[in-house]
C-alpha positions in Angstrom: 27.1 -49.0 -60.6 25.4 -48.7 -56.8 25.8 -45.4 -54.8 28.9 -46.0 -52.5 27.3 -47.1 -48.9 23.6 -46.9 -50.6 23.7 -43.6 -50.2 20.9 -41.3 -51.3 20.5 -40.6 -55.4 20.8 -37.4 -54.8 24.1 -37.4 -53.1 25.4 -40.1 -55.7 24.7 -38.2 -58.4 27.3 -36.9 -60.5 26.1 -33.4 -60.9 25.9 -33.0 -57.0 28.8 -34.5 -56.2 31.9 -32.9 -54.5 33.6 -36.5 -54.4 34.3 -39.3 -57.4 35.1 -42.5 -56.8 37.1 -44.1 -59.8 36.9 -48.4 -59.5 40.3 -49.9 -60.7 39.7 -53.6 -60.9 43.5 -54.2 -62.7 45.5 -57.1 -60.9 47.6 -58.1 -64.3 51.1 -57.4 -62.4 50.7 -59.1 -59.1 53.3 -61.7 -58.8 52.2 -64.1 -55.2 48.7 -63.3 -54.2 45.9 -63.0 -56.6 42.7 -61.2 -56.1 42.6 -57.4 -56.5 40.4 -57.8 -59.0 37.7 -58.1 -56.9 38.8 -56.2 -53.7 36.6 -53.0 -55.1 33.2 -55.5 -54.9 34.5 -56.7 -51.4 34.9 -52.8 -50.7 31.6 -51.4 -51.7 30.0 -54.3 -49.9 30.9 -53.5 -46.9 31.0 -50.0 -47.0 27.2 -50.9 -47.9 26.9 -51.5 -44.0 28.9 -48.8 -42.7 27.6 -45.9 -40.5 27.7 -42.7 -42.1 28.1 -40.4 -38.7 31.9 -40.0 -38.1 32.5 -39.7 -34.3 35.9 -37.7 -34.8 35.1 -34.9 -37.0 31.3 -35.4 -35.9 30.1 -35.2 -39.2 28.3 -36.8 -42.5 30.9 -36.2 -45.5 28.6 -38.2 -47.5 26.3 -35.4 -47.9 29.0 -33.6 -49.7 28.1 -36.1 -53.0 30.4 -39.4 -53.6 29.1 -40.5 -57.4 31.2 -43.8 -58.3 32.3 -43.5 -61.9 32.0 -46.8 -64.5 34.9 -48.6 -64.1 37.4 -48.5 -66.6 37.9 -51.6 -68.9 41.3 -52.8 -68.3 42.7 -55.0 -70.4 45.4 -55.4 -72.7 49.0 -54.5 -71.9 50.4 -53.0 -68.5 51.5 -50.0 -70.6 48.3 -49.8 -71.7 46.2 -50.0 -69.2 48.2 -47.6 -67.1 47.7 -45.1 -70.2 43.9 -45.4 -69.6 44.1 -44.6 -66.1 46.3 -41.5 -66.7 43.6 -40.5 -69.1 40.8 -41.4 -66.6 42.9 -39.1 -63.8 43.0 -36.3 -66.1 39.8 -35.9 -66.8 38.6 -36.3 -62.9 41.3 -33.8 -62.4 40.4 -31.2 -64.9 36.3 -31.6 -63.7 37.1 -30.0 -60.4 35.5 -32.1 -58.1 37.9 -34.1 -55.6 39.4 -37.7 -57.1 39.5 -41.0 -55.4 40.4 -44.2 -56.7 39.9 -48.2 -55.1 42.1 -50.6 -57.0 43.2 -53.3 -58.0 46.8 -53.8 -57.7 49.7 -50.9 -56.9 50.4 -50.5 -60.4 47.4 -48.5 -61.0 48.7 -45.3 -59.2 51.5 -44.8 -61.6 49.1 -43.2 -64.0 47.3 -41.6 -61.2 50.3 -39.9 -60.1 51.7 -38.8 -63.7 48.5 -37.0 -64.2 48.6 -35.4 -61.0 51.9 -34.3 -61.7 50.9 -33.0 -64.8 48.7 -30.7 -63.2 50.7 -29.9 -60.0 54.5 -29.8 -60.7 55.6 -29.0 -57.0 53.2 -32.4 -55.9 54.2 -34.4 -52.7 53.1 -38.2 -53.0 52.6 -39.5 -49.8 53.1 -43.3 -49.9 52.1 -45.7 -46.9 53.0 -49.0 -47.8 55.0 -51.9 -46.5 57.2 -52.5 -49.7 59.5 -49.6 -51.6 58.2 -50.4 -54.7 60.9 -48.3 -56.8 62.5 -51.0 -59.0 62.7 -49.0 -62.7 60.8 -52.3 -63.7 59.8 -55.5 -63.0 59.5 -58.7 -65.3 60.0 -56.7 -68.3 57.9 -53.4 -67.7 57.9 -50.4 -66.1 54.3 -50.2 -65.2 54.3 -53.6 -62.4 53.4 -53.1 -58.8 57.0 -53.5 -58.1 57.5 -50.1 -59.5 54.7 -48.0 -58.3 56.4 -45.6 -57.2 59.8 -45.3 -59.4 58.4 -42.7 -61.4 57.0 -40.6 -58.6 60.7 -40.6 -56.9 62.2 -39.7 -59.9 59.9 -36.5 -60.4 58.1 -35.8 -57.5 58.9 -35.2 -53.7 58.3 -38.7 -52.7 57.5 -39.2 -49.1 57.0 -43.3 -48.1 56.0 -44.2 -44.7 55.7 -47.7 -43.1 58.1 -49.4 -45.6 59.9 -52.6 -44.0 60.1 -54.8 -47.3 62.7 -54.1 -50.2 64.8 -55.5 -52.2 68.8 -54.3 -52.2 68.8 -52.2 -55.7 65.9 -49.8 -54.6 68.3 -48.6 -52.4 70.2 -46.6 -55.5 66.7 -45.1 -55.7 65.5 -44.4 -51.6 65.6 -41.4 -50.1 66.8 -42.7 -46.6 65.7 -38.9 -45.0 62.4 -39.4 -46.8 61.6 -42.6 -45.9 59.9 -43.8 -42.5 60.7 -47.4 -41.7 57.9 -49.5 -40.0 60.4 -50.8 -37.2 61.3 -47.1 -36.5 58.2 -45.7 -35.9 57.1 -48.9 -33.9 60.4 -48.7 -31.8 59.5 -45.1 -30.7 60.2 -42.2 -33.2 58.0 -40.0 -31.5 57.9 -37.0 -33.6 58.1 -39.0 -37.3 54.6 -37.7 -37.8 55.9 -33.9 -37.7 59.0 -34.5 -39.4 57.1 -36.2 -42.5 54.8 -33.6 -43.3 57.6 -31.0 -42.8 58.9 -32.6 -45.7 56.0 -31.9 -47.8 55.0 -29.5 -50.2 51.8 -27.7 -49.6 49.9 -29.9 -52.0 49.8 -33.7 -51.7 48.7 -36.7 -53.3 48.5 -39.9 -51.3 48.6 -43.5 -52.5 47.6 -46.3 -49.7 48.8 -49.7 -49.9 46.9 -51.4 -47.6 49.7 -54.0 -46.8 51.5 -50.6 -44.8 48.9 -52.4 -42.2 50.0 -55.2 -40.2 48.7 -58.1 -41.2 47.2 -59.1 -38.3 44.7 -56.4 -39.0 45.1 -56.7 -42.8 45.6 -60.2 -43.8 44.0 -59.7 -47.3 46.9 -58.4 -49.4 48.5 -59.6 -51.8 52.1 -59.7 -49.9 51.2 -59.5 -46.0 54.3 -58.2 -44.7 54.6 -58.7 -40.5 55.4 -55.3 -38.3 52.9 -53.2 -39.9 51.3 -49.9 -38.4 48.2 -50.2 -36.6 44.5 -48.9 -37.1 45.0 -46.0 -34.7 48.7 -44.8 -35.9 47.2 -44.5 -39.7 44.6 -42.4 -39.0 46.1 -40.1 -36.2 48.7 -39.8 -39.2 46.1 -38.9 -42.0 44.0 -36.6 -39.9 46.8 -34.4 -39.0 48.0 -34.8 -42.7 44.9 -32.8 -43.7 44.8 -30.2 -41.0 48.5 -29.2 -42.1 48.1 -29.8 -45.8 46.3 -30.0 -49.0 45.1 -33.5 -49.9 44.5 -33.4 -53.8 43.2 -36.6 -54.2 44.1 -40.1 -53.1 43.9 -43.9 -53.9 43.4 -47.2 -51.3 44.7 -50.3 -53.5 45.8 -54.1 -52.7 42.7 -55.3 -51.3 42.5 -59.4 -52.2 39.6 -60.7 -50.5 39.5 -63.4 -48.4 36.4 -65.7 -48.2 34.2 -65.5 -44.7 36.8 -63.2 -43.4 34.5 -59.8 -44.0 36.5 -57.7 -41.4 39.5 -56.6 -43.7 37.0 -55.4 -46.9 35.4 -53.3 -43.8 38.6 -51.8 -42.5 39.5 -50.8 -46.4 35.8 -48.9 -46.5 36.2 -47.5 -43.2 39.5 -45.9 -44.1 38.2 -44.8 -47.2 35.4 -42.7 -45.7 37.2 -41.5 -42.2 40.2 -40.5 -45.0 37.4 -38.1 -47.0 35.5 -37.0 -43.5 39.3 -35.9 -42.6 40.0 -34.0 -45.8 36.2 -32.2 -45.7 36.3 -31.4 -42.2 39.1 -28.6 -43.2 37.1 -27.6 -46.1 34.4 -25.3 -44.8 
């Protein structure tokens, strides 16, 4: 596997390493537009030609160690794969380094989250995404995309920002006070920002969607859902997320790639790096 960004071997290595980076290729569950499989290639591409000064928190999280673990192989059933990916979480968990994970397709986080949940009963997840994702299941299984974050409502403080896609029954399972609607904070809800994280628990674990981003930005989803948030918005959002709380770990999934359009694959690598220089730069 190459270093994330071609960074040094010494910062890529897994004994110096503050940082893993778990590939989740899995797009078995996506039901319109294909190609998650490959969005971690597309990601590690272009992170490949990324600077590695960040302006903002005028630093080089890099040299804090990012080793990129084997990816997992993924086949069989839903059920099972999202079994493997508990177990994966688990272990990244219990080595005490900080987990990240690049899918693949939404249904991945469902055994991300168990196993942080395990570990952290009190956990916040922190969803930014453009659909609701709670159906119980989907086309036979609770482990789809559709459903990524059914379980997490159910037994976590479920927070989900930028949602403007559903489907009538996930209302029975919505938290309307939770929830931040992409047409509300684009309308002018000034203070949504503060009145999410007040909802929070100290620690939080954040799954990214990247269809919460409009699509004119981020047309390489599966689903590209119009009235998304904006480039600035997101990350003004996520750095004051980790000034006021405890990121635990994270995940960045629905990348699809599109062919000769390179800018999307960058934004997804850009996010993932300004996301860690935020969380380190409140670390001393």
């Amino acid at each position: 596997m190459n270093a994330f960004a071609g960074i040094e071997e010494r910062y890529a290595q897994f004994e110096n390493a503050q940082i893993l980076l778990q590939p989740l290729t899995y797009d078995g569950t996506s039901t319109w537009g294909k190609g998650a499989d490959k969005g971690f290639a597309a990601f590690m591409e272009a992170a490949a030609n990324m600077e590695l000064y960040d302006i903002e928190t005028d630093s080089e999280v890099y040299r804090r160690g990012i080793h990129t673990l084997a990816s997992l192989d993924e086949s069989g059933s839903a059920e099972e794969v999202c079994a493997a990916i508990r177990g994966r979480a688990r272990e990244m968990i219990a080595s005490g380094k900080f987990p990240t994970f690049f899918g693949g397709e939404h249904s991945v986080s469902i055994g991300i989250i168990q196993a942080f949940a395990e570990k952290y009963p009190d956990l916040t997840v922190l969803q930014l995404d453009a659909h609701a994702d709670l159906r119980p299941d989907y086309e036979g299984s609770a482990c789809n995309h559709a459903c990524a974050v059914h379980w997490a409502a159910r037994n976590c403080n479920l927070i989900q920002v930028g949602i403007r896609s559903m489907d009538s029954a996930e209302k029975d399972f919505m938290q309307t006070e939770k929830t931040f609607l992409a047409h509300e904070i684009s309308s002018g809800d000034a203070d949504w920002m503060e009145r999410s994280i007040a909802l929070m628990g100290a620690q939080v674990y954040l799954t990214i969607d990247l269809d919460v981003f409009d699509p004119a930005i981020m047309p390489a989803t599966g689903t590209p859902e119009p009235g998304g948030l904006d480039w600035n918005t997101v990350t003004r959002y996520l750095r004051k997320l980790c000034a006021e709380r405890r990121l635990l770990g994270f995940d960045i999934v629905e990348l699809a790639p599109i062919e000769g359009l390179r800018a999307p694959d960058f934004l997804a690598a850009k996010l993932y790096y300004k996301l860690l220089s935020y969380r380190f730069s409140h670390e001393g």
